[in-house]
N, C-alpha and C positions, 0 to 999 in steps of 0.2 A: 768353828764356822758359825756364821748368822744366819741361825735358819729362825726366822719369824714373820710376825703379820708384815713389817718393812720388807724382807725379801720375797714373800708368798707375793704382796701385791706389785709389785716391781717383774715377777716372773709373769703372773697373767696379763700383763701392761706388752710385754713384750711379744708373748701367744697371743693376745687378743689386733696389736697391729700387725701382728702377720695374717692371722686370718682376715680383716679387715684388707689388706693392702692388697692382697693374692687375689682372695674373691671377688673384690670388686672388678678387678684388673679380669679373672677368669669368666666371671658370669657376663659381663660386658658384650650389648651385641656387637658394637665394633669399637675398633680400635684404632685412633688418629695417631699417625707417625707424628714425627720433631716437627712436619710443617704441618698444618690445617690446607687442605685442598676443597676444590670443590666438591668431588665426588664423596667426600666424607658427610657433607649435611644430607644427601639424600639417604645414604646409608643409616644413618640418625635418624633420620626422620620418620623412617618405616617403625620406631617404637620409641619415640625421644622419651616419655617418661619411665620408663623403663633405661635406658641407657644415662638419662640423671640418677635414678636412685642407685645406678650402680657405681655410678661414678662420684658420688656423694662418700659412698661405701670406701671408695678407692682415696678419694683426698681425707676422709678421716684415720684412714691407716697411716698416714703421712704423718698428722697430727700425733695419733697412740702413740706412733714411736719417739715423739720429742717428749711425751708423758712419760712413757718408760724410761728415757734416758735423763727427765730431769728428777724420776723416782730414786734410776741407780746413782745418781750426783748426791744426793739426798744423805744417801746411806754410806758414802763414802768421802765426804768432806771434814772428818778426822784423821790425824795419822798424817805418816809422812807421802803416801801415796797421791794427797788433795792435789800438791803441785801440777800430778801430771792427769789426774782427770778430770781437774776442772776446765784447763782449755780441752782435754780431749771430749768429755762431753760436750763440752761448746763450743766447739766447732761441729761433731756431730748434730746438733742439733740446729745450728745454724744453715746446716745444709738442705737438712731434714725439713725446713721452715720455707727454704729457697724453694725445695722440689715439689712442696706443698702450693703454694701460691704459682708455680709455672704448670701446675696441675689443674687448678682454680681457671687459669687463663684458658685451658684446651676447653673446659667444664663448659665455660661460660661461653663462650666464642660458641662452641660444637650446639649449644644447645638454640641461642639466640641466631646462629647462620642458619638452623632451618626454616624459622619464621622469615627471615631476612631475603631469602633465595626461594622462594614458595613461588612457584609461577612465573619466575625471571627468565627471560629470554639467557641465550648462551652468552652474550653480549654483555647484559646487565649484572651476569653473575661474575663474569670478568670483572668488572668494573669495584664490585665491592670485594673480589678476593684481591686486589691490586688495593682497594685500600686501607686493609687490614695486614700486608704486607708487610709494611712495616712491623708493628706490634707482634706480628708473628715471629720474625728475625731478631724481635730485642728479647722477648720468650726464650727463646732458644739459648741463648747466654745464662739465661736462668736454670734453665737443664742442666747445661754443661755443670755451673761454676756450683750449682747444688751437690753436682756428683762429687765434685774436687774437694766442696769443702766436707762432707761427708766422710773422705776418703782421707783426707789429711784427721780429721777426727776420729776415724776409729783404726789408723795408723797408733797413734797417740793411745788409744785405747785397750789395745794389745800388746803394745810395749808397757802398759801401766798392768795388765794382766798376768805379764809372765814377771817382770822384774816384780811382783810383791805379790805373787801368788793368788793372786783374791778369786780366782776361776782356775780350771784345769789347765794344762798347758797348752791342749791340744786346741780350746777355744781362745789362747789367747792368740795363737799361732794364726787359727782360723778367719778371725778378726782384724790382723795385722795383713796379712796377702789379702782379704778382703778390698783394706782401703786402698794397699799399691796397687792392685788390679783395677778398683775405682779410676786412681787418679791415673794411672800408666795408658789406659784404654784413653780418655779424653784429651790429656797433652799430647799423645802421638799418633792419635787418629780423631782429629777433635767433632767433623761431620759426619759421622759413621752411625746413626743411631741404630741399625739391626747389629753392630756387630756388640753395643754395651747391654741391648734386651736379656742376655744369659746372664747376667749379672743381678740384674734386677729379682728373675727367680733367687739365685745364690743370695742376696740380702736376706727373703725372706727364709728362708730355710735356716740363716743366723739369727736371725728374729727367733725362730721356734728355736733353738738349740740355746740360746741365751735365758729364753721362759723356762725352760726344762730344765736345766743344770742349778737354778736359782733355784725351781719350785722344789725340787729333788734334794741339792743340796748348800742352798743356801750362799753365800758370798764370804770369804777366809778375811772379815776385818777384823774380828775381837780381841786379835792379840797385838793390831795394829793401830789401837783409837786412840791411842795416848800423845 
């Protein structure tokens, strides 16, 4: 097993975005569904710099996990194993980058529509949620095809987990229905955002179990670098 400074810091890369990705998400005064409505900027607006910094909190979690994951690429790009983690990590992290940047969009949008709507008749505030409408709707495609691609990558990453050992079986198992639950949730319920929200918790909860298993015991390549 590789237990060293490469697995230590690859484990806390992976604890450190799940706390990062949770709490910003938990501490958060509110929370904007798939669409931006109006009633969200006043919601906002009762403590907007507070609900930036938390959400700052929230889209760097996004980020730590494409760290962690181009940490664990790192340490596993020997061996016959590289074939299947390098697209599985990248696509994971491709996704990871997608749901980052459609994170960025609610950030910016949520934080700039309270100045925007400050004193707007009901009329006027029509007016600028109709024409942000658009942007909001091509947003949403970003959600979606982040989750999918996510979900096709850490398919890929559990299948690379069990066929060569390199983690327990139980998280490679855990990793792999991960991603089909990702992508089975959005191809066959693809407008549903309350019903993929319990998944988001299950991400992080594999976030900490991926830091923990790494910092505890390390990742099974040493006898597979050649």
């Amino acid at each position: 097993m590789k237990k060293d400074f490469e697995s230590s810091f690859t484990g806390w890369s992976f604890i450190l975005a799940a706390i990062l990705l949770w709490g910003g998400w938990a501490l958060s005064s509110h929370h904007i569904g798939e669409y931006i409505v109006a009633s969200d900027f006043k919601a906002v607006g009762e403590d907007v710099w507070y609900w930036i910094w938390m959400y700052r909190f929230h889209i760097f979690g996004w980020v730590t996990m494409a760290i962690a994951m181009f940490a664990l690429l790192s340490i596993t790009t020997k061996g016959p194993y590289r074939v299947i983690m390098v697209p599985a990590a990248g696509m994971t992290i491709v996704g990871t980058f997608t749901l980052a940047i459609a994170a960025a969009f609610y950030y910016n949008f949520g934080a700039w529509g309270v100045g925007m709507t400050m004193d707007k008749s009901p009329a006027e505030i029509d007016e600028f949620m109709n024409g942000v409408l658009f942007t909001n709707q091509y947003v949403t495609c970003f959600v979606r095809f982040g989750r999918i691609f996510s979900g096709v990558g850490l398919v890929l990453l559990g299948f690379a987990f069990l066929k060569f050992k390199l983690l327990p079986n139980w998280l490679g198992a855990f990793t792999g229905l991960l991603g089909l639950a990702a992508m089975g949730i959005i191809l066959s319920i693809p407008d549903n955002f309350e019903i993929y929200k319990p998944l988001f918790h299950v991400k992080v909860v594999w976030l900490l179990a991926m830091g923990a298993v790494l910092l505890r015991q390390g990742i099974n390549v040493s006898e597979k670098s050649s």
